[in-house]
N, CA, C and O atoms as a Tinker XYZ file with bonds, in Angstrom:
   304  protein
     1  N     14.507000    3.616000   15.551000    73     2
     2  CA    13.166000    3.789000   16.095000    64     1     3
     3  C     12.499000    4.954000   15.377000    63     2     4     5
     4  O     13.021000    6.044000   15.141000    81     3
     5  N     11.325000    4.579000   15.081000    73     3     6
     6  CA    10.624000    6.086000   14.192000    64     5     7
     7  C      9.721000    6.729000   15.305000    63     6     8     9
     8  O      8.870000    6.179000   16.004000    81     7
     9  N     10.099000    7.935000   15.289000    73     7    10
    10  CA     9.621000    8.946000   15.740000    64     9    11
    11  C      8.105000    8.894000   15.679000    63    10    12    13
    12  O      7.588000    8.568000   14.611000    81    11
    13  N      7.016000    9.310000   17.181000    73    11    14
    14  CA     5.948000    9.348000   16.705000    64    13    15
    15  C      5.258000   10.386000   15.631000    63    14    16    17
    16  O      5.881000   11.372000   15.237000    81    15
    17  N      4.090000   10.124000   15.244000    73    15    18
    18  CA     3.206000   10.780000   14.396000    64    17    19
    19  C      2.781000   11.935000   14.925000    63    18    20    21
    20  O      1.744000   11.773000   15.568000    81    19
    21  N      3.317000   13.432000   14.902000    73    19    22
    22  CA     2.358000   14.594000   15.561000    64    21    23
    23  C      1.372000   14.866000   14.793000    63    22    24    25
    24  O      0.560000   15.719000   15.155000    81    23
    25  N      1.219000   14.160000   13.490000    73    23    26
    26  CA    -0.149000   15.137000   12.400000    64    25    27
    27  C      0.748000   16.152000   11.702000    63    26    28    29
    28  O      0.030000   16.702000   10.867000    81    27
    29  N      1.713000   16.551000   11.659000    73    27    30
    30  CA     2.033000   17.608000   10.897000    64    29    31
    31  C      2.003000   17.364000    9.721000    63    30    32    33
    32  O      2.213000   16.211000    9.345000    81    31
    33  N      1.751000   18.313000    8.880000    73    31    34
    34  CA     2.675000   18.406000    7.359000    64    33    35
    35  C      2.971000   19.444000    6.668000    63    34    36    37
    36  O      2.382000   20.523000    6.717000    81    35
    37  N      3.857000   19.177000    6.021000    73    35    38
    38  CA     4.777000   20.591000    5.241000    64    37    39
    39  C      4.920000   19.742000    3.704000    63    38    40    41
    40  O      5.119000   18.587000    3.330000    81    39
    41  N      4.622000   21.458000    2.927000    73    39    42
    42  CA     5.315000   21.328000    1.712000    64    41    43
    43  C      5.870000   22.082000    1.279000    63    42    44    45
    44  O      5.820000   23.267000    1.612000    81    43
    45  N      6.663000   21.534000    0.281000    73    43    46
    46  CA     7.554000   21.682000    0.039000    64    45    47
    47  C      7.494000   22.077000   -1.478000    63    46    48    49
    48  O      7.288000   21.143000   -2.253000    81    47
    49  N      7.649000   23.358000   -2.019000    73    47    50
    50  CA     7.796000   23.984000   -3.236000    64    49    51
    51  C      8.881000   24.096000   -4.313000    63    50    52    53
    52  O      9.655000   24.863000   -3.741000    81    51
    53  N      9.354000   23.870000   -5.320000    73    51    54
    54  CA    10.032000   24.287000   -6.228000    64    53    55
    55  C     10.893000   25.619000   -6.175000    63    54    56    57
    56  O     12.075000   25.807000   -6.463000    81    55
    57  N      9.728000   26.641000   -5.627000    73    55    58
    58  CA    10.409000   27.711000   -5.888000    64    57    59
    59  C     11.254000   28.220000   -4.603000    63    58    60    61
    60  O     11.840000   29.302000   -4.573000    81    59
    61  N     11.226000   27.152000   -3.406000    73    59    62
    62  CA    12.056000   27.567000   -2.421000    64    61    63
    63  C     10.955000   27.955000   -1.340000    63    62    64    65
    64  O     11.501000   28.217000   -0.268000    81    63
    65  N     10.077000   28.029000   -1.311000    73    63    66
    66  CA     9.063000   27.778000   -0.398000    64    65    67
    67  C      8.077000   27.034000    0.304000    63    66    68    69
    68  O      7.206000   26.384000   -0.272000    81    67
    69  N      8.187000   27.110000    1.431000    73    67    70
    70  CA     7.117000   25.634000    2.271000    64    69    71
    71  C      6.395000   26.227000    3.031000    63    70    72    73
    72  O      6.846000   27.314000    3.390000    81    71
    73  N      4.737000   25.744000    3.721000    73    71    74
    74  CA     3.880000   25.637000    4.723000    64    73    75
    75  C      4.019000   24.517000    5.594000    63    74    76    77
    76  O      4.292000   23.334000    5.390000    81    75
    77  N      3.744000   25.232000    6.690000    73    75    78
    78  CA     4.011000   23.591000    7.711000    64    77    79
    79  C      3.138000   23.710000    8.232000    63    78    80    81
    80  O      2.897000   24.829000    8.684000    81    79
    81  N      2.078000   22.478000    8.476000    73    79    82
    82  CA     0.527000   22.789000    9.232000    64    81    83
    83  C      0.961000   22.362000   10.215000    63    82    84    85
    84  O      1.379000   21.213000   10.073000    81    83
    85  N      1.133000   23.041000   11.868000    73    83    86
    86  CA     0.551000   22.504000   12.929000    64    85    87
    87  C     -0.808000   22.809000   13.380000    63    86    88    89
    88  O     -1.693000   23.489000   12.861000    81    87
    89  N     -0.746000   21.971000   14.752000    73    87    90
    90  CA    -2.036000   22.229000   15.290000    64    89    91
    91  C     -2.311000   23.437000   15.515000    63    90    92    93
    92  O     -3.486000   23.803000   15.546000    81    91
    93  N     -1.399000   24.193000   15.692000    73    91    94
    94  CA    -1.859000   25.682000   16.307000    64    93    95
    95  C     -1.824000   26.591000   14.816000    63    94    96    97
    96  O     -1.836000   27.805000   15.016000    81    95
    97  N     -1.781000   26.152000   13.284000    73    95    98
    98  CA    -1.915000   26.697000   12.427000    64    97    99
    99  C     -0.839000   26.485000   11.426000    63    98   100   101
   100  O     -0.096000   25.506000   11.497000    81    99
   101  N     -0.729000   27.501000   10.376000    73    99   102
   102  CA    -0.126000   26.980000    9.546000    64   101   103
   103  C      1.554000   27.915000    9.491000    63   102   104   105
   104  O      1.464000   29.100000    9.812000    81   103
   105  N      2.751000   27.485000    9.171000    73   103   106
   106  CA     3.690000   28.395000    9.224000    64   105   107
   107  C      4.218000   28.546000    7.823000    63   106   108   109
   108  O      4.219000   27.517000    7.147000    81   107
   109  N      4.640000   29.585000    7.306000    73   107   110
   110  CA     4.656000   29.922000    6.001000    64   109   111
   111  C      6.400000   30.113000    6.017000    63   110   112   113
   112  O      6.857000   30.465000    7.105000    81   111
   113  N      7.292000   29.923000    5.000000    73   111   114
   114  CA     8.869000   30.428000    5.068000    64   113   115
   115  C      9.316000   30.153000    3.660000    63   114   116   117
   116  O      8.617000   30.305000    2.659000    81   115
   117  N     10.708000   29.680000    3.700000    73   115   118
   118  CA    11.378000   29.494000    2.830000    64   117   119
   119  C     12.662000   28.788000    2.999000    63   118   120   121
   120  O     13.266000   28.875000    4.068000    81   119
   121  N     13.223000   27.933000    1.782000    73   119   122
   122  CA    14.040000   26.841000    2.505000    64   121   123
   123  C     15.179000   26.611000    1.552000    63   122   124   125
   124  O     14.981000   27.098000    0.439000    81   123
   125  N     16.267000   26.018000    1.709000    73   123   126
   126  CA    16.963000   25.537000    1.143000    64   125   127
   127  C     17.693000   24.478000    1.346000    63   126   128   129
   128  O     18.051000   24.312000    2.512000    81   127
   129  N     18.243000   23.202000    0.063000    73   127   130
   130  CA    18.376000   22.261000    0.372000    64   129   131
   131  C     19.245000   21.263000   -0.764000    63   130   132   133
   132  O     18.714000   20.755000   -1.751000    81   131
   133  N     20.625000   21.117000   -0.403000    73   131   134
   134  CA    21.223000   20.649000   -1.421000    64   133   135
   135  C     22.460000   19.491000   -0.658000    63   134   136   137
   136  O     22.935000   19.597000    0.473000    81   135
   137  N     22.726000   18.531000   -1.574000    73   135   138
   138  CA    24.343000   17.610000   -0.875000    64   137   139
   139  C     23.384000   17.221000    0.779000    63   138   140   141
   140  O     24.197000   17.686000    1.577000    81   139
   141  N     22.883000   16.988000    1.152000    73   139   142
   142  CA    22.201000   16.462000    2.246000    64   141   143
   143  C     22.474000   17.104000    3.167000    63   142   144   145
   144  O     22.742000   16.540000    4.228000    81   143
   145  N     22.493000   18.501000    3.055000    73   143   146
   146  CA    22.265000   19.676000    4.009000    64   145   147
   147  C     20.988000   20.942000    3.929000    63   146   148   149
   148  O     20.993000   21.503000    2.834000    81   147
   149  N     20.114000   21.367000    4.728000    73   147   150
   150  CA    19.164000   22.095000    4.523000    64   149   151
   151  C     19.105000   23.395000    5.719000    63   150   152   153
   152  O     19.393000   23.226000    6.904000    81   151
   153  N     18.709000   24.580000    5.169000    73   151   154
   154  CA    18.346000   25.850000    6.097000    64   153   155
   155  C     16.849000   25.828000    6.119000    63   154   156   157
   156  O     16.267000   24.751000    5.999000    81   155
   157  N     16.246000   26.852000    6.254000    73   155   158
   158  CA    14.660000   26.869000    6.531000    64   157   159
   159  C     15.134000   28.107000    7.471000    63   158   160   161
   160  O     16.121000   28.237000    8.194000    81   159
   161  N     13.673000   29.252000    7.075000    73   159   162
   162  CA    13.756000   30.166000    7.904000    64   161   163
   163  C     12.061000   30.723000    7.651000    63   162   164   165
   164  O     11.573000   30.676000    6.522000    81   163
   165  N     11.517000   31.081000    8.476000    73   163   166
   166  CA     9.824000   32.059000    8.382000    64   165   167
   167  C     10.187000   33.090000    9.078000    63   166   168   169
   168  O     10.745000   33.167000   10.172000    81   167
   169  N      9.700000   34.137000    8.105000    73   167   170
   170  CA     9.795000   35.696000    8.441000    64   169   171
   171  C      8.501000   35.817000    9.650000    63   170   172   173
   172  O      8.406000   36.680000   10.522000    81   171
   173  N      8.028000   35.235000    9.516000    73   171   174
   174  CA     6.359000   35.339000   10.473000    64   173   175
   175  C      6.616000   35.217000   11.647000    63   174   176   177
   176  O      6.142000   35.893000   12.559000    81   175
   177  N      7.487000   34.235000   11.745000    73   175   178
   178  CA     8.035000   33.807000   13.158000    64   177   179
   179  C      9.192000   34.146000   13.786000    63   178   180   181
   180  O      9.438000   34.161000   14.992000    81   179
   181  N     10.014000   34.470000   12.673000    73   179   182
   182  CA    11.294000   34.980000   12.893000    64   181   183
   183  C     12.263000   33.751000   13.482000    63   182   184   185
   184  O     13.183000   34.034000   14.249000    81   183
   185  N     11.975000   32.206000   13.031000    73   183   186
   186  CA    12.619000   31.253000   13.443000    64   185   187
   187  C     13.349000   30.597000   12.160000    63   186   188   189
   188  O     12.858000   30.413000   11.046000    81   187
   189  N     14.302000   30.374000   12.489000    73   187   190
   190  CA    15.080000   29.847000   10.867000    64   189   191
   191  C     15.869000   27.911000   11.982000    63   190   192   193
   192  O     15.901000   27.792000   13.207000    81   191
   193  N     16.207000   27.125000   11.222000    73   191   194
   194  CA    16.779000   26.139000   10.996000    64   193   195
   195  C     17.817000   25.541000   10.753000    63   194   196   197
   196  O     18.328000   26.453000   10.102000    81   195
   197  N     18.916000   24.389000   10.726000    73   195   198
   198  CA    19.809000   24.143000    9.600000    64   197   199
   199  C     20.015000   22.486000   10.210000    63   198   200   201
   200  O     20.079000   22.015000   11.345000    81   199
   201  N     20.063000   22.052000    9.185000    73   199   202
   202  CA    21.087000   20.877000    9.596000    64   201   203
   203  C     21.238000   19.858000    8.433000    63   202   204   205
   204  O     21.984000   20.202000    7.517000    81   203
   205  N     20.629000   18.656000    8.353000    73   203   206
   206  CA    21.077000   17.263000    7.364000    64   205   207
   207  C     20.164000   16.499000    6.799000    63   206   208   209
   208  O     19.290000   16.661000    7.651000    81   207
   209  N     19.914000   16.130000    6.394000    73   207   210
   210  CA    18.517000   15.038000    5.517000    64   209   211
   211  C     19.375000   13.960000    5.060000    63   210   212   213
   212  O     20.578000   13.833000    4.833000    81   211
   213  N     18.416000   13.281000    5.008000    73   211   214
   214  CA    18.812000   11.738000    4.153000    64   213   215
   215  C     17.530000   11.487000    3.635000    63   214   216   217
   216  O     16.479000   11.749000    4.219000    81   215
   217  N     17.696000   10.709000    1.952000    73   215   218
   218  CA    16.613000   10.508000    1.400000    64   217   219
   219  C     16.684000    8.964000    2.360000    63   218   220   221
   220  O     17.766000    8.391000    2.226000    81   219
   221  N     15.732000    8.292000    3.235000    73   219   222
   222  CA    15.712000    7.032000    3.821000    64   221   223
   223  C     14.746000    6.184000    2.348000    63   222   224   225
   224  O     15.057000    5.000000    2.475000    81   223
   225  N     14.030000    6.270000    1.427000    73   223   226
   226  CA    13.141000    5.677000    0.406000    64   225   227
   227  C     12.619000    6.516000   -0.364000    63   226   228   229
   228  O     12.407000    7.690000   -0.058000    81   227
   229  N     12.357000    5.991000   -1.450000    73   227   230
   230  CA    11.683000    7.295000   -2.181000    64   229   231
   231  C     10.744000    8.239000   -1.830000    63   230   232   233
   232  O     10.599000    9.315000   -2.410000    81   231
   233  N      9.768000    7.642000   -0.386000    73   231   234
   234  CA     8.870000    8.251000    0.174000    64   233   235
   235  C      9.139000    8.770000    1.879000    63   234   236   237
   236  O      8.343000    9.192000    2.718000    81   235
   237  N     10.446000    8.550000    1.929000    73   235   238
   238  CA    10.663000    8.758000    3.484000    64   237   239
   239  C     12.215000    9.792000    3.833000    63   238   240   241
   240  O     13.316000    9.432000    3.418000    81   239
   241  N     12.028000   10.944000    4.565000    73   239   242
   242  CA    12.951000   11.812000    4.399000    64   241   243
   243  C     13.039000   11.977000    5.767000    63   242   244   245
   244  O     12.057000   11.999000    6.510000    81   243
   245  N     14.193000   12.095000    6.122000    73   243   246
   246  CA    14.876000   12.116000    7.531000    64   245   247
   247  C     15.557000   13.764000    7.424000    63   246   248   249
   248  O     16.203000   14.230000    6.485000    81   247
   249  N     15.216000   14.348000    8.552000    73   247   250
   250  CA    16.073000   15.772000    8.888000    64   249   251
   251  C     16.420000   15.697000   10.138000    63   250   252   253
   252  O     15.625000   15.314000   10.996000    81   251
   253  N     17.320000   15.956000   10.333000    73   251   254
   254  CA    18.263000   16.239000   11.741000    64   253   255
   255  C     18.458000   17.763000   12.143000    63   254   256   257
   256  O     19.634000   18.077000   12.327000    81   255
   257  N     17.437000   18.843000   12.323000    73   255   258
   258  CA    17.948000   20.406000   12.582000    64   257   259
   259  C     17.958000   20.566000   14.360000    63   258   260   261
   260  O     18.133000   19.717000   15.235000    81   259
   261  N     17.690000   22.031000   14.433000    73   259   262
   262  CA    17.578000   22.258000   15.803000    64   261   263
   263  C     16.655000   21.532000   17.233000    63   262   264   265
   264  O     16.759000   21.512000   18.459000    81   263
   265  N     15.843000   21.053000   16.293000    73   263   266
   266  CA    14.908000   20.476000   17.446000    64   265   267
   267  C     14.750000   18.807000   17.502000    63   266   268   269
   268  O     13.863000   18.037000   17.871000    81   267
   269  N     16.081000   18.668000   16.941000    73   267   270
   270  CA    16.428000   17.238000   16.567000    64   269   271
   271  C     15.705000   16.099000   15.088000    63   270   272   273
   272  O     15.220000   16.563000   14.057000    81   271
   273  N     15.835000   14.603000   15.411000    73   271   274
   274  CA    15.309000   14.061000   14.031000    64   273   275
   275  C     13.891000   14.011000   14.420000    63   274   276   277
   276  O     13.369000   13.809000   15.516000    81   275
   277  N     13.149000   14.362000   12.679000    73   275   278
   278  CA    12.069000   13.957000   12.283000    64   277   279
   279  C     12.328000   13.022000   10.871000    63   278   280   281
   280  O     13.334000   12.983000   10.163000    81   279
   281  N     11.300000   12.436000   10.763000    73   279   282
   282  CA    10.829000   11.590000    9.726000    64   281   283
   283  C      9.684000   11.797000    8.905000    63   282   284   285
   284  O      8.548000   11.519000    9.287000    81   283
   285  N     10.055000   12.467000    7.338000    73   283   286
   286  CA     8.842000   12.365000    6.684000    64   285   287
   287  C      8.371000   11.435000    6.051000    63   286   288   289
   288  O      9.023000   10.461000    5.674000    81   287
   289  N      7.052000   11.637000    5.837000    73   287   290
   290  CA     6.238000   10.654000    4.804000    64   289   291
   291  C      5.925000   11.346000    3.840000    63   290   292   293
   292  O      5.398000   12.385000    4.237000    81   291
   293  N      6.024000   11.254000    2.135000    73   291   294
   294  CA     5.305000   11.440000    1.697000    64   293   295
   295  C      4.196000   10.825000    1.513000    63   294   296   297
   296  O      4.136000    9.598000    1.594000    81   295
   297  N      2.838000   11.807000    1.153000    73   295   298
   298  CA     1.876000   11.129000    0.550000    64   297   299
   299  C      0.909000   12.331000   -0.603000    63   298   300   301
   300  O      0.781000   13.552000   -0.687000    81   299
   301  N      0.406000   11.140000   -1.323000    73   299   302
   302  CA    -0.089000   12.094000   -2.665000    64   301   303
   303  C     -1.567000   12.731000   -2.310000    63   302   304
   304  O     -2.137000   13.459000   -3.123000    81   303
């Protein structure tokens, strides 16, 4: 079952850094992500992450961390 749509989105940088827009603004951090395991942590918030990904399609990325699964989309 796919998870509904909250509007969010995050990206995701090269150099180890991401923004995540929610509604209540944007969150700024830094992440890591290798072998289908990932951390994530924002100094702003002082909230960090960890858990599992799966690439599901070339455009669809599954994470399993603390606040359970989401499902991304990319889009260009």
């Amino acid at each position: 079952e796919t998870p509904p749509d909250l509007g969010w989105t995050v990206t995701y940088r090269a150099n180890g850094s991401f923004t995540l827009v929610l509604p209540t603004g944007p969150v700024e951090g830094f992440y890591e992500a290798a072998n289908g395991v990932f951390s994530s942590r924002s100094p702003a918030t002082e909230r960090s992450d960890q858990g599992t990904y799966l690439l599901l399609s070339p455009t669809r990325l599954e994470m399993t961390g603390e606040l359970g699964v989401s499902v991304w989309e990319k889009v260009e």
